[in-house]
N, C-alpha and C positions, 0 to 999 in steps of 0.2 A: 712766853714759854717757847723752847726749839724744840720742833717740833723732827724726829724721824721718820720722812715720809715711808720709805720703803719700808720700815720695817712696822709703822703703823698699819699699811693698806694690806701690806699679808694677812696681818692677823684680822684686821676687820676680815675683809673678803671670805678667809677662810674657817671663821667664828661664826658670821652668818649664813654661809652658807648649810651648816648644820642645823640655824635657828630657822631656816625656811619652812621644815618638814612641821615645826612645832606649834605655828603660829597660824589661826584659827584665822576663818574668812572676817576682811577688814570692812567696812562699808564707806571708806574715804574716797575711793575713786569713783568715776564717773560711769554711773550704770549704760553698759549699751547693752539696749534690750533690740533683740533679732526685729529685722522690719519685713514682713511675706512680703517678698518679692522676689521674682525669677530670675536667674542671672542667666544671660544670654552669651555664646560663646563667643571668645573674643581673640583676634590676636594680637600676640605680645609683639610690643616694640622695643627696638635695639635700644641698648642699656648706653643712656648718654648721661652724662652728668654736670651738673652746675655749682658755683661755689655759691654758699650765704654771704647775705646782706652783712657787710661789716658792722653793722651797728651792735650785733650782739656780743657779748664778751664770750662766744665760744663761737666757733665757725667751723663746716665741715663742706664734703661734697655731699646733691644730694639729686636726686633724678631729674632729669630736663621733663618728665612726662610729669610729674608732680607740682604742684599749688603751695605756697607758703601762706598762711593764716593764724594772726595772733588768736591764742585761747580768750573766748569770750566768756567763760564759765564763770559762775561767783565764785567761787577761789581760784579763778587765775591772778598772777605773778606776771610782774613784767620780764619778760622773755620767753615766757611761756607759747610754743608755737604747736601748730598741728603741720605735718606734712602729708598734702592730699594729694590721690591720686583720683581723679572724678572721672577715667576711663575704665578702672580697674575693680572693679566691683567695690567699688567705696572704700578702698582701703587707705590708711592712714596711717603714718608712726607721729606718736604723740611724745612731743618736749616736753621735757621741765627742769628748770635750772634753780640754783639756790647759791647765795653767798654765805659763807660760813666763813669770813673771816675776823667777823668779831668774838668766835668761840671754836674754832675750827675740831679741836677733840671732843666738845657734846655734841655737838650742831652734827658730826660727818655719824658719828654711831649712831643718832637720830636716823638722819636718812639713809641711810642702808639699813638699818630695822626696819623702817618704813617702804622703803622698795621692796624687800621680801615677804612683810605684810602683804602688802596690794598684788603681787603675785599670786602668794598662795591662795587668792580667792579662784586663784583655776585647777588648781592641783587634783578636785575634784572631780572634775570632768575632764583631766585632761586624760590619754592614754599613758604617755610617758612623759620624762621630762631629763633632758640634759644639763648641765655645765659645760661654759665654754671660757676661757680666759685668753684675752685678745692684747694686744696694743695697739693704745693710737699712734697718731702724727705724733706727738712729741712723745713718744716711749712711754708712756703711763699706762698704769692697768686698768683694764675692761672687765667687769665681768657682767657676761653672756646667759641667761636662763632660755634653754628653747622647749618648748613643746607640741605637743601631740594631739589631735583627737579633735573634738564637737568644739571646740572653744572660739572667743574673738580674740586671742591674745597669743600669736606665734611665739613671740622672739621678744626678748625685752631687754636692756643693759644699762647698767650704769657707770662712771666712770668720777676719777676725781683729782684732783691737784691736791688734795690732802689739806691745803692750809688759803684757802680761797675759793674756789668750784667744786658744785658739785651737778652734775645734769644725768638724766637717766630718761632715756627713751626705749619708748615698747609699741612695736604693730597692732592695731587691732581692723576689720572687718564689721563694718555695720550692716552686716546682711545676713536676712535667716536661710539661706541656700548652705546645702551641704558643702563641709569642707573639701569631700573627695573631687567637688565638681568645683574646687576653688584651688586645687592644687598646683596647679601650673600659677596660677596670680600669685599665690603666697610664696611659692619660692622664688620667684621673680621680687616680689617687694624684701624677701630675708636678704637675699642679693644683695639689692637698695642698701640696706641695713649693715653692712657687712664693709660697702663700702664708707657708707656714713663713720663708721667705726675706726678703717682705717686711715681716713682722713681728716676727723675731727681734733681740734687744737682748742686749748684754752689763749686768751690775750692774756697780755700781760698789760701790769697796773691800769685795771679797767675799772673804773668809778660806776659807785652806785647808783641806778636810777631815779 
């Protein structure tokens, strides 16, 4: 089947972003439950950045102060990475990648239902909540969910090649310290995020693990 990427990923994108508001808390992701602990004031370091390991079939820049760590979780995937910041009050943006080229039109409406699920388990705590629509390194669309308030999940996006990748990464914070007093790290690590976004690339004919 030929597939019309642009005129597929408008309509996903902007199909689900309507199905977000609809779709009731999911319990597929990974619960981070607040840990009492103090977070002590810290200062931010100049924003340098690093390119990934070629080994993955997607690659991006991503902060020289942060940790690369394959997902350990029982349903982690191979390619599945966390990016740690272990000076920054534990902050993290969590990978996850999917090959959808053996059914690319169920497989891709699958996971973008499924990213919008696993979001709106914050919608309820959150104060507000954005849209954002980005492009990466190779001109493909991004789209952006940011929000607001008490929660561990600022910023979160997914992106696709329509007919082969799909990867969606989201910050969270493993700490029960308030977020007003975590404000200066989180827009520091959305930053991170932002460039990740505009420097992330899919390979091409990249074989499965």
């Amino acid at each position: 089947m030929v597939l019309k990427k642009s005129s597929i990923m408008k309509q996903l994108l902007y199909t689900c972003i309507l199905s977000l508001v609809l779709w009731s808390c999911g319990d597929d992701e990974e619960n981070f439950a607040p840990k009492p602990k103090g977070f002590n004031r810290i200062s931010l370091p100049k924003s340098e950045y690093v390119g990934l390991d070629t080994t993955y079939p997607y690659t991006f820049e991503y902060s020289k102060h942060a940790i690369i760590r394959k997902d350990s979780s029982k349903i982690a995937e191979p390619y599945w990475i966390h990016v740690i910041y272990p000076k920054l009050g534990r902050a993290e943006i969590q990978i996850t990648y999917k090959d959808i080229s053996d059914d690319p039109q169920k497989k891709l409406m699958e996971l973008i239902e499924d990213s919008h699920r696993l979001a709106s388990k914050h919608l309820y705590r959150a104060d507000a909540m954005k849209y954002y629509e980005h492009r990466n390194a190779d001109n493909q669309p991004v789209l952006a969910l940011g929000l607001t308030g008490e929660i561990p999940s600022h910023l979160q996006f997914y992106t696709t090649d329509s007919v082969k990748h799909f990867l969606r990464a989201a910050i969270y914070f493993r700490t029960a310290t308030e977020n007003d007093s975590l404000a200066p790290v989180i827009d520091f690590v959305k930053k991170d995020m932002l460039h990740m976004i505009a420097t992330q690339k899919f390979k091409k004919n990249t074989n499965k693990k």
